[in-house]
C-alpha positions as CSV (number, residue, x, y, z in Angstrom):
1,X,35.6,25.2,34.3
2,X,36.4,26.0,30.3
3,X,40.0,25.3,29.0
4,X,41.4,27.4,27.4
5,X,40.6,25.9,23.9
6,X,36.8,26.2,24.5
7,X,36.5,29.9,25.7
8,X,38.3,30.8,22.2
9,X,36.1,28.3,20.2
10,X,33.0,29.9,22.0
11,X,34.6,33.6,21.0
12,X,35.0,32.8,17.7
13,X,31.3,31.1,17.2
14,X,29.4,34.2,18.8
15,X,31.7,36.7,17.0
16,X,30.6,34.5,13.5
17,X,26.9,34.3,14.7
18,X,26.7,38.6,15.4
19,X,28.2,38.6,11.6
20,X,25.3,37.3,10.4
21,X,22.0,39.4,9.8
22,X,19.3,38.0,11.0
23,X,16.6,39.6,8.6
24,X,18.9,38.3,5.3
25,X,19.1,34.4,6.4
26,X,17.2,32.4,4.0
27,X,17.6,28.7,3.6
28,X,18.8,29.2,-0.2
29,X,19.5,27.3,-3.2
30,X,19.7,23.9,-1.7
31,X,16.4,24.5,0.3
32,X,14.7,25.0,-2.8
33,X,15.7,22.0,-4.6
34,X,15.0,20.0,-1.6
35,X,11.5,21.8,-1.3
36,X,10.9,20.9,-4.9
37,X,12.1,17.4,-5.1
38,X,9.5,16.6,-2.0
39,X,6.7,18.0,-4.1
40,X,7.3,16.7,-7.1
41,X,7.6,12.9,-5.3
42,X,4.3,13.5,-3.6
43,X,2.8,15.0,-7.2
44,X,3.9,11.5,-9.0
45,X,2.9,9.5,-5.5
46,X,-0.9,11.1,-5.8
47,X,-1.0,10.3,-9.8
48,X,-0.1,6.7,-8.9
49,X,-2.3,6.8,-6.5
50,X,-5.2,8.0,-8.4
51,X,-4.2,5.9,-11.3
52,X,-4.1,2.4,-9.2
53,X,-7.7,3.7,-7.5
54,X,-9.5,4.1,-11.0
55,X,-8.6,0.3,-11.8
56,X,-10.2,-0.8,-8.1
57,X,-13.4,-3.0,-9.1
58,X,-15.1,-3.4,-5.6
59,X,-18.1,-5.0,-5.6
60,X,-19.2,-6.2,-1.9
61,X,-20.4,-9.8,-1.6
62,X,-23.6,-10.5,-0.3
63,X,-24.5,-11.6,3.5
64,X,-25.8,-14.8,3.0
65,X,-27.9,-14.7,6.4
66,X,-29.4,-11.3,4.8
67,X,-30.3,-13.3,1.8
68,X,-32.8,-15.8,4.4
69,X,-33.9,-13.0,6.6
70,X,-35.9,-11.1,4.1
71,X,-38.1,-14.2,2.4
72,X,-39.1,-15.4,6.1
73,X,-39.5,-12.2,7.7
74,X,-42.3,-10.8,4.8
75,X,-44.1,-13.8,5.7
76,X,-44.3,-13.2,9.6
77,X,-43.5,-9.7,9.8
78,X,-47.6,-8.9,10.2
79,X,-47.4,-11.1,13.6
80,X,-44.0,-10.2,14.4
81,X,-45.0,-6.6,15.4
82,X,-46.6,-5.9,18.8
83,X,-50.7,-4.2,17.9
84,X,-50.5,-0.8,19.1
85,X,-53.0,-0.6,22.4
């Protein structure tokens, strides 16, 4: 059941909401700025970015048990591989 109260709050909401056209409803000033703000932060976030990434000096260390494999393996890799038949 709706009180009294509610039914003339519900009125007066649909009456506002059929004032309104539909086609003409844009999200405005404020949606802008918002919408601009948010780019601008991710514009200075991917020049950081970028900027932090150019001073990156990565150079990988070296497997030492790659280092061994190679100077034994030349030595034995003729008997190492099964003779074709």
């Amino acid at each position: 059941m709706m009180s009294a109260t509610s039914t003339l709050a519900m009125t007066h909401f649909v009456s506002l909401a059929d004032s309104f056209d539909k086609n003409k409803v844009t999200p405005g000033v404020l949606g802008f700025i918002v919408f601009a703000v948010i780019g601008g932060a991710v514009w200075l976030l991917m020049k950081s970015m970028n900027k932090r990434m150019k001073n990156v000096d990565f150079e990988e260390a070296p497997d030492p048990a790659a280092e061994q494999q190679p100077a034994s393996s030349a030595k034995g890799a003729e008997g190492a591989r099964p003779k074709a038949s």
